[in-house]
Structure formats: structure tokens, C-alpha cells
C-alpha positions as CSV (number, residue, x, y, z in Angstrom):
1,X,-6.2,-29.5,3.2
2,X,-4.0,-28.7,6.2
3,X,-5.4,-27.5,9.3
4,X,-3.7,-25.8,12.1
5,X,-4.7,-25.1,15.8
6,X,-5.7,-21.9,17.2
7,X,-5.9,-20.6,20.6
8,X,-9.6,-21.4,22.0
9,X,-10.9,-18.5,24.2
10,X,-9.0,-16.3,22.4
11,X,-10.9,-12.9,20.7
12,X,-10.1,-10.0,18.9
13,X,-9.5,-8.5,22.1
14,X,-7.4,-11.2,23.6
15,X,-9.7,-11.0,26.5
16,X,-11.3,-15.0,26.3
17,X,-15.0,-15.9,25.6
18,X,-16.3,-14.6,22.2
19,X,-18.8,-11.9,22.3
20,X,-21.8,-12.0,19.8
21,X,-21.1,-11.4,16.5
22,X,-22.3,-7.8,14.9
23,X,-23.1,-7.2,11.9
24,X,-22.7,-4.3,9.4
25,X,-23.1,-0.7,11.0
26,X,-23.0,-2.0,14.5
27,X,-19.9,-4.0,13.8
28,X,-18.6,-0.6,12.5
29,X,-19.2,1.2,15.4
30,X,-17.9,-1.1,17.5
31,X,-14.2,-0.7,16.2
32,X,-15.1,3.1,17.0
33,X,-16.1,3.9,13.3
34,X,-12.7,4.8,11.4
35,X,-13.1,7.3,8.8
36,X,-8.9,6.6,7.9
37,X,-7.7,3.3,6.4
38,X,-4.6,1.8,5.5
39,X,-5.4,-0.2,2.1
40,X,-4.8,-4.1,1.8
41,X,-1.5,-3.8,-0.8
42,X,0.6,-6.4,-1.6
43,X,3.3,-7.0,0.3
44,X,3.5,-3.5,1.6
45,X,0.9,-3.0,4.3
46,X,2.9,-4.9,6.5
47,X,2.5,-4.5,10.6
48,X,5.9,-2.4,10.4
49,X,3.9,-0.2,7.9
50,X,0.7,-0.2,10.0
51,X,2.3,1.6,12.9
52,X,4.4,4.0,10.9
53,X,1.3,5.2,9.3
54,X,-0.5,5.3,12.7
55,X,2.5,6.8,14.7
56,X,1.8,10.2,13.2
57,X,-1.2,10.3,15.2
58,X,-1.5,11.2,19.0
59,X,-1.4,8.2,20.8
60,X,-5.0,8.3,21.5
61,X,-6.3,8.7,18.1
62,X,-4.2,6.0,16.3
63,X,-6.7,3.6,17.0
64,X,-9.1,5.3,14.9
65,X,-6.9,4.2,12.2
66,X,-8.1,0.9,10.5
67,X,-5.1,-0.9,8.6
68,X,-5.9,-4.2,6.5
69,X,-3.3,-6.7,6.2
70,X,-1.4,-7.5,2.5
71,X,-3.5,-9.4,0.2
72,X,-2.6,-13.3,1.5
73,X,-3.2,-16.3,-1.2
74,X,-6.0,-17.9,0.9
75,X,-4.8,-21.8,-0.5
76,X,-0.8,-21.3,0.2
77,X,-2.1,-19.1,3.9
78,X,-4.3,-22.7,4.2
79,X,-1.9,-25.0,3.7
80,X,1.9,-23.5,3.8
81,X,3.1,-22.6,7.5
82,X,6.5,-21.3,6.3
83,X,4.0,-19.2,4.2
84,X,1.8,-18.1,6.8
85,X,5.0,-17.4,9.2
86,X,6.6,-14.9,6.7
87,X,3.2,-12.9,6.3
88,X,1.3,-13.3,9.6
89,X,3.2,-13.3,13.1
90,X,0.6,-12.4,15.7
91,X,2.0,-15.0,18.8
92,X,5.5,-15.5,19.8
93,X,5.3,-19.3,18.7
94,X,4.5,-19.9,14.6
95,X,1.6,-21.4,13.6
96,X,2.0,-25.7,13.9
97,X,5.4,-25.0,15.2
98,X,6.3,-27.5,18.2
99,X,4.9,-26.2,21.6
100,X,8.4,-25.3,23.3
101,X,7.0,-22.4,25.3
102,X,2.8,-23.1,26.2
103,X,2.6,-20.0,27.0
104,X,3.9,-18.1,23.5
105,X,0.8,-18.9,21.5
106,X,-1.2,-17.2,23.9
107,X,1.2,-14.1,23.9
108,X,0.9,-11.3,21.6
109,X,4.1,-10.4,19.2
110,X,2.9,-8.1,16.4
111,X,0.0,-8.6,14.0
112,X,-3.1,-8.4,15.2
113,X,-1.3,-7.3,18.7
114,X,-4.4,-5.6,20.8
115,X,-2.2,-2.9,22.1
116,X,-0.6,-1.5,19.3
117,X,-2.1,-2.8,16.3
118,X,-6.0,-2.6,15.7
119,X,-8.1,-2.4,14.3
120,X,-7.2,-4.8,11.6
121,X,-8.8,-6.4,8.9
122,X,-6.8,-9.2,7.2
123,X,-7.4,-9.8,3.4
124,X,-7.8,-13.1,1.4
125,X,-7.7,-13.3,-2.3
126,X,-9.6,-16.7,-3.1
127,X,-11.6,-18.6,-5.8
128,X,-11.9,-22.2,-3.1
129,X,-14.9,-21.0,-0.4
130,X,-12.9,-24.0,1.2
131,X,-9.8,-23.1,2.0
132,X,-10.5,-19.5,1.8
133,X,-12.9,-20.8,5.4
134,X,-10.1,-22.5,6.4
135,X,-7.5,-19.4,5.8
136,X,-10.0,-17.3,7.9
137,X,-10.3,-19.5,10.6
138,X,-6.6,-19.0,11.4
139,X,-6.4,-15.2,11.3
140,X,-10.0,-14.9,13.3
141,X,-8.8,-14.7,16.7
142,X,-6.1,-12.0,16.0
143,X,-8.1,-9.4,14.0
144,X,-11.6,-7.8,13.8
145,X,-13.0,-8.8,10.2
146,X,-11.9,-11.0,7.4
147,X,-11.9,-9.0,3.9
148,X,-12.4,-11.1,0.3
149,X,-10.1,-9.2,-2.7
150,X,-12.1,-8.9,-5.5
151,X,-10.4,-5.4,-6.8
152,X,-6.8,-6.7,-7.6
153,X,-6.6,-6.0,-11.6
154,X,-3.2,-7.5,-12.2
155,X,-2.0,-10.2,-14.6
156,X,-1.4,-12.4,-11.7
157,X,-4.9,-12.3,-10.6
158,X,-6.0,-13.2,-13.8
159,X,-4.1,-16.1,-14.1
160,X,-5.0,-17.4,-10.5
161,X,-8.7,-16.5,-11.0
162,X,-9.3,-14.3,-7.7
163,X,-9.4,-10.4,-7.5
164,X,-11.2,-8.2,-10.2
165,X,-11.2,-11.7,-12.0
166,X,-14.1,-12.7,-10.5
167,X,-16.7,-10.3,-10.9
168,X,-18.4,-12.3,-14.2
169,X,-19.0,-15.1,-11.3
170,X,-21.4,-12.8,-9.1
171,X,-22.5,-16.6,-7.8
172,X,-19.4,-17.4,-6.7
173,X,-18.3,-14.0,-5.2
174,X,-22.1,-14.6,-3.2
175,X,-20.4,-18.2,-1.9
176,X,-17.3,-16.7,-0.9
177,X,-18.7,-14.4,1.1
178,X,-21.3,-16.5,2.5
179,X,-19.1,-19.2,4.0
180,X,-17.2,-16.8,6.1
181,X,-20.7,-14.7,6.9
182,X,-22.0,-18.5,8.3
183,X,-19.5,-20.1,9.4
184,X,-16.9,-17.3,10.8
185,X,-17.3,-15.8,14.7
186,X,-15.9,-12.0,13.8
187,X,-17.3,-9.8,10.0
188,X,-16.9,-10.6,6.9
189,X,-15.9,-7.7,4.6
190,X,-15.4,-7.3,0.7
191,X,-13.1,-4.8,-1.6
192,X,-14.7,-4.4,-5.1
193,X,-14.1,-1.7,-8.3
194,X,-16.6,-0.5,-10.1
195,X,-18.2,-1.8,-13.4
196,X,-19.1,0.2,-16.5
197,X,-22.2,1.1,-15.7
198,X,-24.0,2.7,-12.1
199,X,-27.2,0.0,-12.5
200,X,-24.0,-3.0,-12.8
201,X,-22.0,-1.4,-9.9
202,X,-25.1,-1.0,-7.7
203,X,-26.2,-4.8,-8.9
204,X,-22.4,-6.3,-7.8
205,X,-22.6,-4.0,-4.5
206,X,-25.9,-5.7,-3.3
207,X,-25.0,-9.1,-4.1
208,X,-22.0,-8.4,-1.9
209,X,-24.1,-7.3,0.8
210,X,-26.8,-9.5,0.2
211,X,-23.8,-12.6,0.5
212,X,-23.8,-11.3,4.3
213,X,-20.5,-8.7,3.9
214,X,-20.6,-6.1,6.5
215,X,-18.7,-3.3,5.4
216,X,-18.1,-2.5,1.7
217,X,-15.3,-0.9,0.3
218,X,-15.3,0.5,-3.0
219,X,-12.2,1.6,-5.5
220,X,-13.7,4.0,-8.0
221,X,-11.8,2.5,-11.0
222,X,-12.6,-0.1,-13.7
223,X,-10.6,-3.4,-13.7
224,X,-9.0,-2.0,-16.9
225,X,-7.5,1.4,-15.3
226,X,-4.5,0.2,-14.3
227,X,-0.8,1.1,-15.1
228,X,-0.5,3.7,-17.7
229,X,-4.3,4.2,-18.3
230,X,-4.8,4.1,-14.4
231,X,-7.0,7.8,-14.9
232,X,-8.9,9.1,-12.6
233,X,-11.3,7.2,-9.9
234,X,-15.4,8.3,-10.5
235,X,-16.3,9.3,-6.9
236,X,-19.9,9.6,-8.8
237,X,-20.5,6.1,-8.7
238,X,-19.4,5.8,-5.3
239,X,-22.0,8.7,-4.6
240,X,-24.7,6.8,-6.5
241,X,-24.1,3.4,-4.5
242,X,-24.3,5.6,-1.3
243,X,-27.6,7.3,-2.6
244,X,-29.1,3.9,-3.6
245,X,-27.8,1.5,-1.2
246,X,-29.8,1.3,2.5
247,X,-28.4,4.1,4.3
248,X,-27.4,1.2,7.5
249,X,-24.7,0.1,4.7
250,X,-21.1,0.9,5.8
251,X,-18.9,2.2,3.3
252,X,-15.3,2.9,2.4
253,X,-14.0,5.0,-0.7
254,X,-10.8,4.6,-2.6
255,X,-9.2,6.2,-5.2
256,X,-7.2,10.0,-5.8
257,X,-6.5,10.4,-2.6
258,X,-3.3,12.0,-2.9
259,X,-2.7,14.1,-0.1
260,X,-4.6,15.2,3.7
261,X,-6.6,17.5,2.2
262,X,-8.7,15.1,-0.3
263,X,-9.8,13.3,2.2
264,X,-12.9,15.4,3.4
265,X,-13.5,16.0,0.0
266,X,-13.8,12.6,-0.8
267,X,-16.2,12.2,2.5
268,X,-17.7,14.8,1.5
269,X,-18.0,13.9,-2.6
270,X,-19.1,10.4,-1.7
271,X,-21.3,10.5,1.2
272,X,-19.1,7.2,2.3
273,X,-18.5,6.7,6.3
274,X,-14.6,6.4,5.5
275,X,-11.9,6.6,2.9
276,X,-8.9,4.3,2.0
277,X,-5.7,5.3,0.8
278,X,-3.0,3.0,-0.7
279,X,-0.7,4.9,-3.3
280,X,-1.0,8.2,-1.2
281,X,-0.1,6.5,2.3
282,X,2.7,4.7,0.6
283,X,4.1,8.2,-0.6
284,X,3.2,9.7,2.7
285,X,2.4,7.7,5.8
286,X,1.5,10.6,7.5
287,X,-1.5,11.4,5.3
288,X,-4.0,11.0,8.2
289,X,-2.9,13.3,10.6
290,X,-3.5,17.0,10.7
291,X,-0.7,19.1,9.6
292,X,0.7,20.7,12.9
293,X,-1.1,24.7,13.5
294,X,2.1,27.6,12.0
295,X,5.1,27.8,14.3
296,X,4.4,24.8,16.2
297,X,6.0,22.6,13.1
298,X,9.1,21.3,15.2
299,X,11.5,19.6,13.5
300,X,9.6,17.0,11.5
301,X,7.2,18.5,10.0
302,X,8.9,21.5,7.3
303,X,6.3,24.8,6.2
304,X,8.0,27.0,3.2
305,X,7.9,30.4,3.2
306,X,4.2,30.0,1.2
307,X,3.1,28.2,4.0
308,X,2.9,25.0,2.0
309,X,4.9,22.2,3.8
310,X,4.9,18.4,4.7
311,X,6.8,15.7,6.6
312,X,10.5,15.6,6.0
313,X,11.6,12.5,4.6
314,X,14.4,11.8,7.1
315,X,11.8,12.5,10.1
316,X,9.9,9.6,8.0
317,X,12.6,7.6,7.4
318,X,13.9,7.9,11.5
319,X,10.5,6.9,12.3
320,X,10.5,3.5,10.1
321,X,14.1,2.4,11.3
322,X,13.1,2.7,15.0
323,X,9.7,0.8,14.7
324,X,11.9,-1.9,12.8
325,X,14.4,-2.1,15.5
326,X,11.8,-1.5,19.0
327,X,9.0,-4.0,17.9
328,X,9.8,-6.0,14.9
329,X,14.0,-6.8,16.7
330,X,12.5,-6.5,20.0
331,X,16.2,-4.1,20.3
332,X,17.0,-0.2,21.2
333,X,16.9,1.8,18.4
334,X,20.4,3.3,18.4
335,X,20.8,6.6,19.5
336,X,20.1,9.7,17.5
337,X,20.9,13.3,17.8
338,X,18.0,15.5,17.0
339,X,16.9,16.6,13.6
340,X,18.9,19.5,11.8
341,X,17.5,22.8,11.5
342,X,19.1,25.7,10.3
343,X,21.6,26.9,13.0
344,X,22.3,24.0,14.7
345,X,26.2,22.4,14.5
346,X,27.2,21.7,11.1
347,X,30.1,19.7,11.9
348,X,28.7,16.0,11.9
349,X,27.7,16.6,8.0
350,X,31.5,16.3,7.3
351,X,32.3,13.0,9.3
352,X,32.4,9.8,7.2
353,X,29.5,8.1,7.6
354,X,30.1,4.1,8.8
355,X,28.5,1.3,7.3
356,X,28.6,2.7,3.8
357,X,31.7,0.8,3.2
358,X,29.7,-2.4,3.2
359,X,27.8,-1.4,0.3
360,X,30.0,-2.8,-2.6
361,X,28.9,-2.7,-6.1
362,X,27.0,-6.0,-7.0
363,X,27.1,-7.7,-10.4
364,X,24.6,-6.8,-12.9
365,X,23.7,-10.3,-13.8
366,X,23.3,-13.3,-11.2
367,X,26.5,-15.7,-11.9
368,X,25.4,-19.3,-13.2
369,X,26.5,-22.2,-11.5
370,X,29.3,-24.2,-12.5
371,X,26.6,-27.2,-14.1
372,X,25.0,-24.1,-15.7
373,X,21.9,-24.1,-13.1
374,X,20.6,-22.1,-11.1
375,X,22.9,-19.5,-9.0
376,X,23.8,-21.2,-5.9
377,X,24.0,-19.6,-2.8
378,X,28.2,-19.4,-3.3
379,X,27.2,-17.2,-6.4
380,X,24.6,-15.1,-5.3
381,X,26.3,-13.5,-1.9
382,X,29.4,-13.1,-4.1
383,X,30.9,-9.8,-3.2
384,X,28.7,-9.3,0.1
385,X,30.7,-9.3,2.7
386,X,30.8,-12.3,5.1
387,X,29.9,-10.5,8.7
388,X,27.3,-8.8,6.8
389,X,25.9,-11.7,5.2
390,X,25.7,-13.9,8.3
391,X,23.5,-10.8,10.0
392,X,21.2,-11.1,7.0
393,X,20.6,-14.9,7.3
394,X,19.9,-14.4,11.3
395,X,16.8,-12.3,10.0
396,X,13.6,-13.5,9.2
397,X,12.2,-13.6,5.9
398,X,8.7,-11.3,6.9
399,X,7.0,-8.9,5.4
400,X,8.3,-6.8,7.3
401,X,12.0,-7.0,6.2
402,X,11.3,-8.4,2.6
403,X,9.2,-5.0,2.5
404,X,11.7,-2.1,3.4
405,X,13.5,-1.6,0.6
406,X,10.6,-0.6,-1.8
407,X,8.8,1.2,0.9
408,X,12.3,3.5,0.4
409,X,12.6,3.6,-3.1
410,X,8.2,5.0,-3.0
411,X,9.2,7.5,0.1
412,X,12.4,8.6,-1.5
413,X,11.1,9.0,-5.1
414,X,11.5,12.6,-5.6
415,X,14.3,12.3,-3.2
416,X,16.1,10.0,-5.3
417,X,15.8,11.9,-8.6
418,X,18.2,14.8,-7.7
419,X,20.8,12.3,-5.4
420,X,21.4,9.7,-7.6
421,X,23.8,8.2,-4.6
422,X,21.0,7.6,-2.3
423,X,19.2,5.6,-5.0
424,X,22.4,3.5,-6.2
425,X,22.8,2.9,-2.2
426,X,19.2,1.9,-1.8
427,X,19.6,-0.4,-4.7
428,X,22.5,-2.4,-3.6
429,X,20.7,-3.6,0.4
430,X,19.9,-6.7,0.6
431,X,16.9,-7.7,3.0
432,X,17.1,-7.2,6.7
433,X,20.8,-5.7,6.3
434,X,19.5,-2.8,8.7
435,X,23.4,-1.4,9.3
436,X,23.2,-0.4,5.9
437,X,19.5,0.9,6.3
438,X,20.6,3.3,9.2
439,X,23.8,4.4,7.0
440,X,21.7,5.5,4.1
441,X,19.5,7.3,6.8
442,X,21.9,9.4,7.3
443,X,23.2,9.9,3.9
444,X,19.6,11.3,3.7
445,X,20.0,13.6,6.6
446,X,22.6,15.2,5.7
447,X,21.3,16.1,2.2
448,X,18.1,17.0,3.8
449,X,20.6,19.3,6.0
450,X,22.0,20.8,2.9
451,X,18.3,21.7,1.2
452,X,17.5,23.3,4.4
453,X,20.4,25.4,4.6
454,X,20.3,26.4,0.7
455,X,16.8,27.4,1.1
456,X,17.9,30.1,3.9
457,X,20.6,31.2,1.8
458,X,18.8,31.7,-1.2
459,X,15.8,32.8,0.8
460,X,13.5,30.1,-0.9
461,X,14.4,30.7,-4.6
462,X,16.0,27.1,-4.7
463,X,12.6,25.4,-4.3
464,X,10.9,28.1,-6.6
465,X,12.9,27.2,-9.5
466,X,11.7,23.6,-9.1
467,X,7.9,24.4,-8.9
468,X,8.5,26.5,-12.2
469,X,9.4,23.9,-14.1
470,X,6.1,22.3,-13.6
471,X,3.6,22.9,-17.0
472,X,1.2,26.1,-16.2
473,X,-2.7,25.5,-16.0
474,X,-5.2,27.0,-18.2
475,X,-5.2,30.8,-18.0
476,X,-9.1,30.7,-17.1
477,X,-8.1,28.5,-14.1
478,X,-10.9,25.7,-15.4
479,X,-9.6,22.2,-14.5
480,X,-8.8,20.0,-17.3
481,X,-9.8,16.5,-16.9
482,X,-7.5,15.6,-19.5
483,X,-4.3,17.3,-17.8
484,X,-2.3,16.6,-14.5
485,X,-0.5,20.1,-14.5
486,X,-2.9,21.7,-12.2
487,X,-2.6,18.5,-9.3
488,X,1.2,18.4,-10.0
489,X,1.0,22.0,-9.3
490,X,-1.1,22.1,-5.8
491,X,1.0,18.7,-4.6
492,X,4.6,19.7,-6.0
493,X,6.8,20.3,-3.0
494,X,10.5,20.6,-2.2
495,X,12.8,17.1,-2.2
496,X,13.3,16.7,1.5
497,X,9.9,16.6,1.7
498,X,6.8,13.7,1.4
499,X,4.8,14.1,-1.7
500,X,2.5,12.1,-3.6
501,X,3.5,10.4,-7.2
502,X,1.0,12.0,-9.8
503,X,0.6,9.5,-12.6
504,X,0.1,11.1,-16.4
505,X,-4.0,10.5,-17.2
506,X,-3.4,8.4,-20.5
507,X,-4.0,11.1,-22.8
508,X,-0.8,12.4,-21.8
509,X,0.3,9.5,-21.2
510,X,0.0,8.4,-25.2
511,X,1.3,12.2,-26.0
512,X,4.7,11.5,-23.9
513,X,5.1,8.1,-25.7
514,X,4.4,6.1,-22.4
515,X,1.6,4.1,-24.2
516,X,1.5,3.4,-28.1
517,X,-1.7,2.8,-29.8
518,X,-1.4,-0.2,-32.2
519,X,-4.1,-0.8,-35.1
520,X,-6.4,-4.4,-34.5
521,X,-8.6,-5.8,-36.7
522,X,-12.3,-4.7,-35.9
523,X,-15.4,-5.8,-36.8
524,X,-16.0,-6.3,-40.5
525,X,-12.0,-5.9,-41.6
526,X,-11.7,-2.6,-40.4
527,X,-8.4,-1.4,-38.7
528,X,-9.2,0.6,-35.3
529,X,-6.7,1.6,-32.4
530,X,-6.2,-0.1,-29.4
531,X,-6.4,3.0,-27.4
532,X,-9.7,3.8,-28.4
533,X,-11.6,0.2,-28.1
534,X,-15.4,0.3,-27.7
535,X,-16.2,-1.3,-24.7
536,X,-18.6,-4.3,-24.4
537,X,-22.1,-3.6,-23.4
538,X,-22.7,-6.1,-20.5
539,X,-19.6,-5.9,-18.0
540,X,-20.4,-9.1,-16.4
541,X,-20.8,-11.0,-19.4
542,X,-19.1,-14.6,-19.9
543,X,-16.4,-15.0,-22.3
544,X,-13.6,-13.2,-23.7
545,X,-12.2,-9.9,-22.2
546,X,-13.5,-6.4,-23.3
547,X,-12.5,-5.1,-26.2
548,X,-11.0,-2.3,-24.0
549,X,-9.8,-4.9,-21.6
550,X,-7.4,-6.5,-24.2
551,X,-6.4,-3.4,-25.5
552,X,-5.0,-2.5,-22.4
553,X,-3.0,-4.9,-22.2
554,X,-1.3,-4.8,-25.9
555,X,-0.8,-0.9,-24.5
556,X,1.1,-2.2,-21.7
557,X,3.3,-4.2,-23.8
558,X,4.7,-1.8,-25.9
559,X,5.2,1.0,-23.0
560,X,8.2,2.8,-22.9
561,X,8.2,3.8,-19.5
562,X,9.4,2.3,-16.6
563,X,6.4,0.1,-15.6
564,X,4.1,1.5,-12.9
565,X,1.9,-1.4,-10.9
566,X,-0.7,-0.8,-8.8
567,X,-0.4,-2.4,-5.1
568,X,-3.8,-2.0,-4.1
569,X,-6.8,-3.7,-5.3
């Protein structure tokens, strides 16, 4: 197993000695007791992401903010520097790298940095106590707590044993835990979902705690709920782990949190200390901060005539582009005129726009090689063009570049739907092409500039049209559990705007076609359907999956939707 040097005297303050180690509740306090967090998600709750999502905050309150790191493979983090320099860059000098500069592994550059980027927890997925030790080690000395996935529910998790995949081996989740708990100098924490039953959940959550984590997060969904049958998360259970766990114990929610508003209601639903949010910060990164009081909006935030509103999605956009050029380029962000509002100069939305001509149409299908291999590289830039290209190859390959484009596609979804332009645009970047980025921006702006100024004219009848077409709720004004209208309804707002993505529950889901149920074999050579397996009575027990398990994934297979994948655990 590779090992690699860290800075001694070096703490999650950057200040030298160590302090003592605390534990649980006084750990929590000690980060100032966040009630918001940024959820661990692959790939996509990179550093770049972390400060967009606290930038909406005043600059004294973004620290109350805790932000976990993407999920890192604990082995390849262990053993691969190339891997840990794409997904962890908290000095100037790379992990192992040669010691040109003393001084730049001692000097802050972005994750982890003290001034701008805690508190942060980074998060492991692991099966090998080992190396998962020896993955933490690394990462202690630039955040506050080391967190163990065991909520990712995807195939690939299944296949490299770690995640949700681990919860039949409460033993080993207790060893994984209690190697970092012993042998780390800063928390250990641990992300779990919930089992079938409260007495199973409330079992798993103490052996967790018990193992020596200090703060335990909980997703209200079953490993199974994922995709199209992703449903609802039971804030009950979460409730009943509150109720019947020792009221020291820290806890974080997750799951429905769609919008600002669910937040106290999940605080309030769950009795936990905070709530995470990973599908609903991805839609809006502004999630945690307080809508700005009526007329004092400016020329970010947008309220409609009904006094509904949200964060414009070129305000959102501007933001990301200049906290990719100030701290991730280290460069000015080029300059910007302010952001349209009705009235203002109308000429700059007729000027051509530059950088778009750069965005030729790629081939559908990667060229072979001559030898019938592989694409080379020849192949693959093959109708990029050559100054654009070189720019691309002077970037690194981090997180934060190799994440932009689908952080764009999951702001700009609604966006997207009505200018089929932006989307085609967006499809053709390639990573860290940020010319092209900054030309799309303001593509956006100026068709955020024309929704604005058809709303005036039509005195708000052009956004009314579009929340009509959304299905009506139940005349009695009961929610039904089995329907999405009534959420779709409350969250619905114009394009240029934020919103959450509302999945179908699965009922509708199977009524749209998304998911088709498919007769198995049961239990004495009776046919039932997929959809509607009986689940297994013990959810920890050895073996083959859950009936309801495997059914979910023959639903899956046969979906005629474009596939929806969780990125949080």
C-alpha cells in the first residue's frame, strides 16, 4: 500500500499543534453546529460547487454551511496520486509530487482551504479498514471529520462492495468505523439509509454510533428507492431514531428537500440538529439562504407578480463562471455589465455573441482508429478547433472542470426544455473550454432578457399559461401520496428561474410507461409482478437480494425514460 507524506503540525485550522480530539455533540459544536449541508455526491460536490452554494449567504453566515467532499474510492485515493490530484487539491504542491517550492505544501490552494472552505467533511466509500485508514490519514489535516458512505445504492456500489452494500456486514461497517474512531486525530462520521423496519434502522444506527461515529446522517430511503421508484423519503423513521437514540447524538436528515421552505419542516418533522440536501442544492445552490424581504430582490433574485419567485439562472450561472475563473484559475473574471431588468438598454441582445463560433458540431459516434482500436487522440479532437484544443489540454483534469458541464445541464434543466440551442451548445463543450462556457452564459442572458420583457408585456400571462398546464390537485385539497401534481404545483416556476426536478412517485411512474412490470416466477410456480415483490422479512439477512431488490432492477432495465441516477448516497 502506498503511503504519502503529510504536513506535520498541520490541523484543521492550519494553525500547528493538534487540539484534543472531540467527540460527537461537542465536536458538533465546535464547527458552530450547521443546521445546512451540502451532501457528499459523486463527482459533483466539488470545492467549485462548495462555494457557489455558500456564496449565496452573507459572508458571515457561509461558514455555517457544512459541505462534504465527493464520494472518493478510499483504495485508488490510497494508492493513486494522479487520482487523488484530480479530486483533492488542498496545497499548492500535489500530494508525493517533488518538493520544488518547500513552502507550497504548507500553503493553502482550495479544498479544505480555512478561509474559504470549511467546514468540510471528506467522504470515503470503502470495504479495506486498511486503506480506508490510510485514505483518511491524507485528507485529516485539511478538513474537520472523515465520513464512511454506506448510502450509495448504485450498481457500481454493488459491484465494488461499499455503500448501501454493506449493510448485511453490520461487523464490518463497526471495523470501518472503528479504525478511523482509534486511530484518526479529527471525527469520524457515517451516512446510512434506512432499512425496512424502525427496530432494524434503530439497530444499524447504534452500531454506527456504538463503532465511535460522531455525527450520523441519515437518508430516509431504502437501498431499493432509487431511479424510477426513488418515492418518497419516511422522515418517520428519522423521527423515531431521534426519539430513541440518546438525545447527545448528532443528527443530519436527507431526503425531499426540494426547495428553502422544506427545510424547517424537515427540522421540525425530524427532530434532527441539521438537514442535507443533494438533488435540491444541485437544482438550486441557493437553497440555504433566505429569500431576499419584497422590493429588495435586486437583480438576482426574480419575485412574479404572485409573489412567488427564485434565483435567476444567469445570476446563478454568472456566479459559477467567476468562482471558476477567481479561485480555481487564480485569473479576473472578465468583466460584466450588470444583469438586465426591464428598462435597461436593449441593444447588446442584438450583437453576435463571440466564442459561439467555436462550437462546431461533433460527430455522433467516436471515429475508430486506423488498426480498428481505440480512438486515438488524432480522432477524438477531430473537428475541435486547434487554439481551442491546446487551451483545453493546459487545464487540469479536477473535479472541478470535469464537473461543470452537468452541473449546467441540472441548473438549466427547465431552461433547456424550451431553448433547445442552449442545450445543443451545452452538449458540444468539452472540459475546461471556459471561452465557450462564458459564451453560452450569455446566450442565456439574453433569453433570460427576453422572458423578462415578455412577462411585462403580457403582464404575467406568459408564465400563467405554463403553470396551467401542470395536472390540478384533488378538489378537496387532501394530498395524495400517490401523486406529484400538488409539489409540481407549489415548486413550478417560470424558465429563467432555479427550480427543483420533481421525480414521478412510481405509481405514476408505471402509469406513464417509465417502469414496466414484468411477470417472475414466485413461490410454488405462480407468476407475480416485479413491481409488486414482497419484500424479505429480515433486511440484514445474508444471501441473495430482496425480492423487491431484484425487481427493481429488472424495472430499471426495461425503462423507457431517459435514466435518472441518484448522486447522493
Amino acid at each position: 500500500m502506498a503511503t504519502v507524506e503529510t504536513p506535520s503540525g498541520v490541523n484543521g485550522n492550519g494553525n500547528g499543534a493538534m487540539p484534543k480530539k472531540l467527540h460527537g455533540r461537542a465536536f458538533y459544536e465546535s464547527i458552530g453546529s450547521p443546521k445546512y449541508i451540502v451532501a457528499p455526491m459523486v463527482d459533483q460536490s466539488e470545492f467549485a460547487w462548495r462555494m457557489l452554494s455558500r456564496s449565496f449567504l452573507p459572508e458571515s453566515q457561509r461558514s455555517t454551511v457544512l459541505a462534504y467532499s465527493p464520494m472518493l474510492h478510499s483504495r485508488l485515493f490510497a494508492e493513486n496520486q494522479k487520482y487523488r490530484d484530480q479530486h483533492f487539491q488542498p496545497t499548492r504542491q500535489p500530494f508525493g509530487a517533488p518538493d520544488t517550492d518547500p513552502s507550497a505544501i504548507h500553503t493553502p490552494f482550495l479544498d479544505g482551504n480555512p478561509s474559504i472552505d470549511r467546514p468540510l467533511f471528506v467522504q470515503f466509500a470503502s470495504h479495506e479498514p486498511n486503506y480506508l485508514l490510510a485514505a483518511a490519514k491524507i485528507v485529516a489535516p485539511y478538513c474537520d471529520a472523515v465520513d464512511l458512505n454506506l448510502g450509495c445504492p448504485q450498481g457500481i456500489a454493488k459491484k465494488g462492495h461499499y455503500g448501501a452494500f454493506l449493510q448485511e456486514d453490520q461487523e464490518l461497517i463497526f471495523n470501518l468505523i472503528n479504525i478511523l474512531h482509534k486511530n484518526l486525530e479529527i471525527p469520524v462520521t457515517a451516512k446510512i439509509r434506512i432499512l425496512d423496519t424502525k427496530e432494524a434502522t434503530l439497530a444499524y444506527a447504534e452500531n454506527v454510533l456504538s463503532a465511535g461515529a460522531s455525527i450520523l446522517t441519515v437518508h430516509g430511503r431504502r437501498r431499493e428507492q432509487k431511479g424510477h421508484v426513488t418515492g418518497l423519503a419516511d422522515w418517520k423513521m428519522i423521527r423515531y431514531l431521534r426519539d430513541n437514540l440518546p438525545p447527545e447524538t448528532v443528527i443530519f436528515a436527507n431526503g425531499n428537500i426540494l426547495e428553502q421552505g422544506d427545510i424547517d419542516k424537515c427540522l421540525t418533522a425530524t427532530g434532527a440538529d441539521g438537514v442535507m440536501s443533494a438533488e435540491g442544492n444541485l437544482s438550486n445552490p441557493g437553497i440555504f439562504a433566505v429569500p431576499p424581504p419584497i422590493g429588495e430582490e435586486g437583480r438576482e433574485y426574480w419575485r412574479g407578480k404572485d409573489g412567488k419567485g427564485g434565483w435567476r439562472v444567469d445570476a446563478v450561472f454568472r456566479r459559477y463562471l467567476d468562482i471558476m475563473h477567481q479561485h480555481v484559475l487564480e485569473k479576473e473574471a472578465p468583466a460584466r455589465k450588470p444583469l438586465f431588468l426591464p428598462g435597461d438598454d436593449i441593444g447588446w441582445m442584438n450583437s453576435p455573441i463571440e466564442g459561439l463560433e467555436l462550437s462546431e458540431p461533433q460527430p455522433k459516434k467516436r471515429q475508430m482508429a486506423d488498426d480498428g482500436g481505440p480512438p486515438s487522440k488524432k480522432h477524438k479532437s477531430a473537428g475541435q478547433d486547434p487554439a481551442m484544443a491546446k487551451k483545453a489540454e493546459a487545464v487540469p483534469r479536477t473535479t472541478n472542470f470535469t464537473g461543470m458541464q452537468g452541473h449546467l445541464f441540472h441548473l438549466l434543466r427547465h431552461f433547456v426544455t424550451r431553448h433547445h440551442d442552449v442545450r445543443d451548445a451545452l452538449a458540444k463543450l468539452r472540459m475546461g473550454e471556459l471561452d465557450r462556457y462564458e459564451a453560452i452564459l450569455e446566450m442565456v442572458e439574453r433569453k433570460v432578457a427576453e422572458g423578462l420583457l415578455e412577462y411585462e408585456k403580457t403582464d404575467g400571462k406568459s408564465v400563467e399559461e405554463n403553470v396551467a398546464a401542470v395536472p390540478e390537485v384533488e378538489e378537496d385539497g387532501h394530498d395524495d401520496e400517490e401523486s406529484s401534481a400538488r409539489t409540481v404545483r407549489e415548486v413550478k416556476r417560470p424558465w429563467w428561474v432555479v427550480q427543483p426536478i420533481v421525480r414521478p412517485l412510481p405509481k405514476e411512474a408505471m402509469a406513464k410507461g417509465a417502469i414496466q412490470p414484468r411477470k417472475v416466477k414466485g413461490g410454488g410456480g405462480q407468476d407475480r409482478k416485479a413491481a409488486t415483490a414482497t419484500k424479505t422479512s429480515s433486511p440484514c439477512a445474508a444471501g441473495a437480494p430482496p425480492p423487491l431488490e431484484a425487481a427493481v432492477e429488472r424495472l430499471e432495465k426495461t425503462t423507457s425514460f431517459e435514466k435518472s441516477e441518484l448522486v447522493s448516497g
